[in-house]
PAZAPA-4460 file (N, C-alpha, C; in steps of 0.05 Angstrom, whole numbers, plus 32768, in hexadecimal, padded with zeros to 4 digits):
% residues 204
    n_x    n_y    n_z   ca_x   ca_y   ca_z    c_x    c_y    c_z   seq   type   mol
   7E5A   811A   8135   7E66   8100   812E   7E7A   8102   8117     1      X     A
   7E6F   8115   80FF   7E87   811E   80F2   7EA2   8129   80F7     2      X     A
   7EA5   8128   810D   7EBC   813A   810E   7ECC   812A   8122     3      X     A
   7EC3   8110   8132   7ECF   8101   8141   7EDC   80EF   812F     4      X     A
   7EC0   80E6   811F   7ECF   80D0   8104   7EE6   80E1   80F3     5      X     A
   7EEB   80FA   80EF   7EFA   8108   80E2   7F1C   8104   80EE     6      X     A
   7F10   810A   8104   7F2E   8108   811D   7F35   80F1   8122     7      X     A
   7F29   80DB   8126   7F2C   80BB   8127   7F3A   80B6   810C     8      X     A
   7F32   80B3   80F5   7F3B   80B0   80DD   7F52   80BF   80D5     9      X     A
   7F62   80D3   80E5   7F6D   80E1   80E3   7F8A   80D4   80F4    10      X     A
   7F7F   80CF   8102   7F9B   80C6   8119   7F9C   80AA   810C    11      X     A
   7F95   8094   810C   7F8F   8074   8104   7F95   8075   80F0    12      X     A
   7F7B   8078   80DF   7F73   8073   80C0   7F88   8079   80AD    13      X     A
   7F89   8094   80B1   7F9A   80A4   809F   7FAA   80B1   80A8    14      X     A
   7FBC   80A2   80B5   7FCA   80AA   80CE   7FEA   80B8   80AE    15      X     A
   7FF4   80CC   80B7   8009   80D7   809E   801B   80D0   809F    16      X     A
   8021   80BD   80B9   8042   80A9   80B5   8035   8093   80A6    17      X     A
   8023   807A   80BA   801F   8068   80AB   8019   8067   8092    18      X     A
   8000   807A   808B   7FF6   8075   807A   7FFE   807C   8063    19      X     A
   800B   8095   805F   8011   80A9   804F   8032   80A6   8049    20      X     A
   803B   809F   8062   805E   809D   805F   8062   80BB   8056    21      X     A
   8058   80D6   806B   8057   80EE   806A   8069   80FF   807C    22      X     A
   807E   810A   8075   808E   8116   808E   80A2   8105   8098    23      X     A
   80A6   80F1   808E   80BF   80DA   8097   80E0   80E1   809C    24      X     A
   80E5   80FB   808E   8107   8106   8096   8101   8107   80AC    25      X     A
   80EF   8119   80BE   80F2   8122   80DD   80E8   810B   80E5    26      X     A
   80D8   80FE   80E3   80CE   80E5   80F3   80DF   80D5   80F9    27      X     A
   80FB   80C7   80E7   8106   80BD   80ED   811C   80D4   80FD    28      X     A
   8125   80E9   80FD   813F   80F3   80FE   813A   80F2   8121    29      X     A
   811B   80FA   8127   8121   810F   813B   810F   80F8   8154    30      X     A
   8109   80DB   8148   80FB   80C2   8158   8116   80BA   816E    31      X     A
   812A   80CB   816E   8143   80B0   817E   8137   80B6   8197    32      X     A
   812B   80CF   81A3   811E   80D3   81C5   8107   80D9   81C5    33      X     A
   80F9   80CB   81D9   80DC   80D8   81D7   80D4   80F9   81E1    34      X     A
   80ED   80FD   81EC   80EE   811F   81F4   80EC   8130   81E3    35      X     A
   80F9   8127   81CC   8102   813C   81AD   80E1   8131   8196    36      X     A
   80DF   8118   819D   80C5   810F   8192   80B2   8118   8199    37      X     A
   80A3   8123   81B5   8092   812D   81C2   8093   814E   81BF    38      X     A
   80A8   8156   81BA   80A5   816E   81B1   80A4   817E   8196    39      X     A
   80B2   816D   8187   80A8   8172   8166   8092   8167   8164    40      X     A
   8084   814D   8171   8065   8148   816B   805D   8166   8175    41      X     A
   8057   8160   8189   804D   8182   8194   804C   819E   8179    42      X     A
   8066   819E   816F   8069   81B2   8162   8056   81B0   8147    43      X     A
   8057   8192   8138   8042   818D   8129   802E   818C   812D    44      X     A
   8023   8186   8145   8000   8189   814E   7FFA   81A2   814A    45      X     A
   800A   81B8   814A   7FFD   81D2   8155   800A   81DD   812B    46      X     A
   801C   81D9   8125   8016   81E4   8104   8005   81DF   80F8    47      X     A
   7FFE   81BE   8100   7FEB   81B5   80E5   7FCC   81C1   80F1    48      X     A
   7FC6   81BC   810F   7FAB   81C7   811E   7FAC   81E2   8114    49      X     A
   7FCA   81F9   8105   7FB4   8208   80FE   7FB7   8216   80EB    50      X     A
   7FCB   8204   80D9   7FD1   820C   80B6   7FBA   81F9   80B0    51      X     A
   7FAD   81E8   80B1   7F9A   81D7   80A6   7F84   81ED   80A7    52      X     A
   7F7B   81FA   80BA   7F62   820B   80B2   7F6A   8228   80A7    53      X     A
   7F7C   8235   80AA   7F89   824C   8097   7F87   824A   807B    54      X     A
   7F90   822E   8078   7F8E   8227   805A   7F74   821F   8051    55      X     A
   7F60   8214   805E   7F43   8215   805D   7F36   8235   8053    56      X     A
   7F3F   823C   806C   7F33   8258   8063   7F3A   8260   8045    57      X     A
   7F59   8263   8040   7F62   826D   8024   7F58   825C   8016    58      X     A
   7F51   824C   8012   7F4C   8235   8002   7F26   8243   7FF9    59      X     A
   7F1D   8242   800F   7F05   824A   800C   7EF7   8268   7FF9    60      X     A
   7F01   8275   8008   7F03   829C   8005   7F13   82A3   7FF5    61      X     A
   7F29   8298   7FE9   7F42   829E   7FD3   7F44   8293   7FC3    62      X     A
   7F44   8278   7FC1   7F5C   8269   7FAE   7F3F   825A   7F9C    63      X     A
   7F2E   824E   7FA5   7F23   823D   7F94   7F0B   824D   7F7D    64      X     A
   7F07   823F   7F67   7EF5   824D   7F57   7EDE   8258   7F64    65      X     A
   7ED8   8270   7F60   7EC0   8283   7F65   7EC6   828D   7F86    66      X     A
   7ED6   828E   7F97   7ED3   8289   7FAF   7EDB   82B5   7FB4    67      X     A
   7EE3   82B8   7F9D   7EDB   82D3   7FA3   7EC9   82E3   7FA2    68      X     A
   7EB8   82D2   7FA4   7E93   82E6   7F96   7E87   82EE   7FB5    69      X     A
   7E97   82EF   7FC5   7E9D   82FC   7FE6   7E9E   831B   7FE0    70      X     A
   7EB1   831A   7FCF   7EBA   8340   7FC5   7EA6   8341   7FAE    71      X     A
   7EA4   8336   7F9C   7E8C   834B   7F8B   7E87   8328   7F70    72      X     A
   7E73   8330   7F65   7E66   831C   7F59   7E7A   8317   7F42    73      X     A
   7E81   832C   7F3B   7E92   8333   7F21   7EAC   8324   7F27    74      X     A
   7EB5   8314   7F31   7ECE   82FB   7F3B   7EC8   82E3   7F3B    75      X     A
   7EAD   82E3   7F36   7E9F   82C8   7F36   7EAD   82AD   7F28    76      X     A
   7EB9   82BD   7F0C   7EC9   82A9   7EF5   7EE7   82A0   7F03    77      X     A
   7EF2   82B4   7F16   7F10   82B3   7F26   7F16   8295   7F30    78      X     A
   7F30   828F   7F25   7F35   8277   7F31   7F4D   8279   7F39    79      X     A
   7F56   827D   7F53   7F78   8277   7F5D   7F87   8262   7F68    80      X     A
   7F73   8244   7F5F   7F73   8232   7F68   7F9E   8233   7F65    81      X     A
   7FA7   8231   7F47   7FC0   8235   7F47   7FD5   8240   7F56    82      X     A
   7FCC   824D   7F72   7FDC   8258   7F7B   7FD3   8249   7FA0    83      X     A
   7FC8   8237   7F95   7FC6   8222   7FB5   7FDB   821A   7FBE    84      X     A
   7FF9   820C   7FAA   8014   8210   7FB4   8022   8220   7FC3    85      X     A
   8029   822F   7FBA   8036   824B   7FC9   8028   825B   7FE5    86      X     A
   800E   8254   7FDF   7FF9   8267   7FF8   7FF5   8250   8016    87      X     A
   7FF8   8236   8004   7FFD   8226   801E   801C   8225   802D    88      X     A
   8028   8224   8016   8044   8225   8023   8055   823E   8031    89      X     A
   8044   824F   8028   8044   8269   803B   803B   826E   8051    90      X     A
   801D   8262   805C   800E   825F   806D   8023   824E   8080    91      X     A
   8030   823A   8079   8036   8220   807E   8051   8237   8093    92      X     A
   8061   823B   8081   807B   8246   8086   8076   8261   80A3    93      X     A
   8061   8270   809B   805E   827F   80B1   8058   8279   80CD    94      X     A
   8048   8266   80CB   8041   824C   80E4   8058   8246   80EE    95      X     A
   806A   823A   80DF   8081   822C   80EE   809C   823C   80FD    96      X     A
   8093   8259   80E7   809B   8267   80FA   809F   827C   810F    97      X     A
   8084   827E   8110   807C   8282   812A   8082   826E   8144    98      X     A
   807C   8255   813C   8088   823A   814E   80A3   8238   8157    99      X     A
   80AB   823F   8145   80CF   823A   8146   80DD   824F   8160   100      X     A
   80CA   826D   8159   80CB   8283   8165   80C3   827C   8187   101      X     A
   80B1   8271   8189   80A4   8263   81A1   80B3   8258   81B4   102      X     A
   80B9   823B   81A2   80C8   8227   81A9   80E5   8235   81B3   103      X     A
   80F8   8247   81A5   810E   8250   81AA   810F   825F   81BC   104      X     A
   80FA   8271   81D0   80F6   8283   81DC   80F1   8274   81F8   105      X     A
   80DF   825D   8203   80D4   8258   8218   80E4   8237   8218   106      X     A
   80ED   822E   8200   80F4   820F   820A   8110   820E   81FD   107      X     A
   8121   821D   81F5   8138   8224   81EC   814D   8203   81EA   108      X     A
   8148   81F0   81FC   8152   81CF   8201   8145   81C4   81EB   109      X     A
   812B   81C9   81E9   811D   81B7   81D3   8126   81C1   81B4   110      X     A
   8126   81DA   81AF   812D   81EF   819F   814C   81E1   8197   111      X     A
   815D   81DB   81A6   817A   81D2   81A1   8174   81B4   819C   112      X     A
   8162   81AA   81AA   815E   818A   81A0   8155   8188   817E   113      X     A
   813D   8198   8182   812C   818F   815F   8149   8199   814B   114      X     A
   8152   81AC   815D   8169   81B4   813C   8162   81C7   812C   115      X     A
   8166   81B6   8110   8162   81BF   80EF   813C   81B3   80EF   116      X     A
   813E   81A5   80FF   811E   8194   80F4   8109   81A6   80FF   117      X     A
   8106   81B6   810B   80F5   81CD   811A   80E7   81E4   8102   118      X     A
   8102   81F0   80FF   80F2   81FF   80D7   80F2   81EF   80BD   119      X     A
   80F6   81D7   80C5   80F4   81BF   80AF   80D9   81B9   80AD   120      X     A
   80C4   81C0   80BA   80AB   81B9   80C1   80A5   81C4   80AA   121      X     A
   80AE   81DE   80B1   80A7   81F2   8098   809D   81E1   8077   122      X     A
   80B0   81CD   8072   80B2   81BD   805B   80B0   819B   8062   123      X     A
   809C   819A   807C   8097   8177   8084   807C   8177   806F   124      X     A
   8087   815E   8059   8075   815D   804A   8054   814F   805D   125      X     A
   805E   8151   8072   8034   8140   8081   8029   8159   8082   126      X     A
   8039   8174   808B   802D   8192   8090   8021   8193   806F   127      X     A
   8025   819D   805E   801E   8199   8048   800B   8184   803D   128      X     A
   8012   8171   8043   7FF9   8165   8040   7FE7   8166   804F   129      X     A
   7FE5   8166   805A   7FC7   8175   8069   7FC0   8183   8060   130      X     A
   7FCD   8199   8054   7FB5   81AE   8049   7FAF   819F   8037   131      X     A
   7FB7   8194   8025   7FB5   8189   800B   7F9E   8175   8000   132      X     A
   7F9B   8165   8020   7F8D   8150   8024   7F6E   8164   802E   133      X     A
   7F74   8176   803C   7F61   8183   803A   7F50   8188   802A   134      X     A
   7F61   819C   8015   7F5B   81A2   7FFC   7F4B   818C   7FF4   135      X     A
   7F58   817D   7FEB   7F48   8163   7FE0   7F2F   8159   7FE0   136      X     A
   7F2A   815D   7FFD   7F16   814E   800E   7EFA   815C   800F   137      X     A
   7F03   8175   800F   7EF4   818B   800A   7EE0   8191   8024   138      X     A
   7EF1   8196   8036   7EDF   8191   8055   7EC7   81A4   804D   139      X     A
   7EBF   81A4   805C   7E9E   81BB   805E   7EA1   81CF   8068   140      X     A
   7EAB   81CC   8084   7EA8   81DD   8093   7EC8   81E1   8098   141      X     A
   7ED1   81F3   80AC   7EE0   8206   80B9   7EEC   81F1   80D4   142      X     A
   7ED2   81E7   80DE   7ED9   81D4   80F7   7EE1   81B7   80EA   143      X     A
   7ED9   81A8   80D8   7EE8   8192   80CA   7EF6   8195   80C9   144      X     A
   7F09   81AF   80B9   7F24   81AD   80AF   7F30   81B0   80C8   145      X     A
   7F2E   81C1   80E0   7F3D   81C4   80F1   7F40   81A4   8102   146      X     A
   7F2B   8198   80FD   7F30   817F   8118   7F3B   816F   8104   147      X     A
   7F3D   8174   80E6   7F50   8157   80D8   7F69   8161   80DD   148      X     A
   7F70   8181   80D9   7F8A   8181   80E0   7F98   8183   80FC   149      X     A
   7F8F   8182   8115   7F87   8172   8126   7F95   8159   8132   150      X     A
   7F80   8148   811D   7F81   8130   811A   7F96   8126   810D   151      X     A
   7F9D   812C   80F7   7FBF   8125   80EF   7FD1   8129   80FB   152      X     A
   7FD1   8149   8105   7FDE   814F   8120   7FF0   813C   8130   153      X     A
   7FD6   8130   813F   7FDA   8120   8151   7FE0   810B   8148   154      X     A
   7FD6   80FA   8137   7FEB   80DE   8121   7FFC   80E0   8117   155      X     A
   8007   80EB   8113   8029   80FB   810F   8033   80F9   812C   156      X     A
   802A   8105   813C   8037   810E   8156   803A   80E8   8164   157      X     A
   8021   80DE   8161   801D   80C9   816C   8036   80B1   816A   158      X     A
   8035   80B2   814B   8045   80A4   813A   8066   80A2   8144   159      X     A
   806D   80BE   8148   808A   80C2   814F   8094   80CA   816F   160      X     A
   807D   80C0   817A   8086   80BD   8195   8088   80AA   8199   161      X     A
   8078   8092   818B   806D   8075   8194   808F   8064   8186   162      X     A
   8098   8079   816F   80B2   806D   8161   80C9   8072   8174   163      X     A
   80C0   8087   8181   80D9   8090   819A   80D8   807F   81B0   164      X     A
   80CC   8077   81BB   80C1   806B   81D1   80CE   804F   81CC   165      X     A
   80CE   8045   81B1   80D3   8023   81AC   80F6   802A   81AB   166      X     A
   80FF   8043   8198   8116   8047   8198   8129   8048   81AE   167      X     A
   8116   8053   81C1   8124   8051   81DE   812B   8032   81E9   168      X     A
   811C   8029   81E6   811B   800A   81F7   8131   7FFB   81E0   169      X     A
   812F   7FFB   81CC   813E   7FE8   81C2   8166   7FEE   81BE   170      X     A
   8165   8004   81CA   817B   800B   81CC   8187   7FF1   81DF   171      X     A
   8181   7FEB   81EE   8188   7FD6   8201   8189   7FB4   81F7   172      X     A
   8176   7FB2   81E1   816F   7FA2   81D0   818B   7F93   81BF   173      X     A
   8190   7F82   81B5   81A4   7F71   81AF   819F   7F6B   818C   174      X     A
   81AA   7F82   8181   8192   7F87   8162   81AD   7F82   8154   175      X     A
   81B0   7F75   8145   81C7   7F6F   812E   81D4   7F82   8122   176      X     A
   81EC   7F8B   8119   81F4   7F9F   811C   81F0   7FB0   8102   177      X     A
   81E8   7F9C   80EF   81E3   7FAD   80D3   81BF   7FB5   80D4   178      X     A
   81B4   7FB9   80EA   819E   7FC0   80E9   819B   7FDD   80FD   179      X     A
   81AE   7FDD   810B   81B1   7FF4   8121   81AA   800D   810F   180      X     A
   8198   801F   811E   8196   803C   8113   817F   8039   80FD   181      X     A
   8185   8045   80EA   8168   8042   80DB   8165   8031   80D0   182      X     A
   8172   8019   80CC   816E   7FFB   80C4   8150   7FF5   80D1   183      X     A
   8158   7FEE   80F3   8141   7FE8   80FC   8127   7FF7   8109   184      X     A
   8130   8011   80FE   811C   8025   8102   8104   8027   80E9   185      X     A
   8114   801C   80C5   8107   801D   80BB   80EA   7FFF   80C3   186      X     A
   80F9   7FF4   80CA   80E8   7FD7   80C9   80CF   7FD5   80E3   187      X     A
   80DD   7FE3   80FB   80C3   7FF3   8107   80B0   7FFC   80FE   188      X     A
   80B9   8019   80EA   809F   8022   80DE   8095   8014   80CD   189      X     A
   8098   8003   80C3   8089   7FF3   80AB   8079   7FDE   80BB   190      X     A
   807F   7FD4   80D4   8074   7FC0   80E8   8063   7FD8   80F8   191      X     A
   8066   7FEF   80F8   804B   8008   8109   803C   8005   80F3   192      X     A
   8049   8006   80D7   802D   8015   80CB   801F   7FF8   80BE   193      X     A
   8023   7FDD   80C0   8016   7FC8   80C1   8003   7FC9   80D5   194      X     A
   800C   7FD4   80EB   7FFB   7FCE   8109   7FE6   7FEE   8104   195      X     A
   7FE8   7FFF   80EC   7FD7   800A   80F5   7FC6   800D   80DF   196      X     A
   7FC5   7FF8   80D0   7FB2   7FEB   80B9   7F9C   7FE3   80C4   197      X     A
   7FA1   7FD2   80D7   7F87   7FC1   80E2   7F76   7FD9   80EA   198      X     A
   7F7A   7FF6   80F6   7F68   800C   80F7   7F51   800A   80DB   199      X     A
   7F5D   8009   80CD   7F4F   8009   80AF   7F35   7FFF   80B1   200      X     A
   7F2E   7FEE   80C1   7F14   7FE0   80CD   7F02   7FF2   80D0   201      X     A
   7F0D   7FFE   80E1   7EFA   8017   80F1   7EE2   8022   80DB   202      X     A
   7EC6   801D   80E5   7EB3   8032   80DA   7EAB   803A   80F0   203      X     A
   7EA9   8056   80F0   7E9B   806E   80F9   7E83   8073   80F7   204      X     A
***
């Protein structure tokens, strides 16, 4: 049940567009199709599903006080908590590009769609936070951290397809002209992430 409420709270609750206002350059840049939206979500489900537990691990076995008393007792005092910056953003950066590598190889259309925003991941502040929020949270286990990052994953992903999808339709729409483009894109997301307050309800 922990780990459903983890993932529920994850997409809804603490969803990293609404809630967080996390990753918003690409959310807005790359929301104009749900084709280009569905595939950078994609690309975020699968960094954060598995820089979120990479960084668990380091977090665990490396970086936090005592966590080296694995290698010998005598490290017990070791703290590399200070170097949780750099080791995530390294973690972070190798992930994305491997993806990029992926993506450019088998879907080469999508690869020309995402652009610049594809190794921008590299530096999407929601990737980052996730580990961070991790960190924070101090999961327990190995399988928590992986289904919260997961779970953001997919609320991120959710978020900017559901923005693509409205973007599509209202192209047709009769919208005043000083609101066209991210005028009325901003006012969407502030009307999504109202609508995804009322989640806030939710007990698990």
């Amino acid at each position: 049940m922990d780990h459903v409420n983890i993932f529920i709270k994850a997409i809804f609750i603490e969803n990293m567009i609404f809630a967080y206002f996390l990753g918003m350059c690409s959310y807005l840049a790359i929301s104009k199709t749900v084709k280009s939206a569905v595939g950078l979500g994609m690309a975020v489900i699968f960094v954060l599903a598995v820089s979120v537990p990479v960084c668990y691990v380091l977090e665990k076995y490396l970086l936090k006080p005592g966590a080296l008393t694995w290698l010998s007792e005598d490290f017990a005092t070791v703290d590399l908590s200070f170097l949780s910056f750099i080791m995530f953003i390294a973690t972070i950066a190798s992930i994305v590009q491997l993806v990029e590598m992926v993506v450019e190889k088998y879907t080469p259309a999508l690869y020309a769609t995402l652009g610049i925003f594809l190794p921008l991941i590299a530096v999407n502040c929601s990737i980052l936070g996730g580990a961070l929020f991790m960190q924070e949270r101090e999961y327990s286990t190995l399988s928590e951290a992986t289904v919260f990052g997961l779970g953001s994953g997919v609320g991120w992903a959710l978020a900017i397809v559901a923005l693509a999808a409205i973007r599509e339709k209202i192209r047709y729409s009769n919208i005043p002209a000083p609101l066209r483009g991210l005028g009325i894109t901003f006012i969407l997301t502030g009307l999504m992430a109202i609508g995804f307050m009322s989640f806030m309800g939710i007990t698990l």
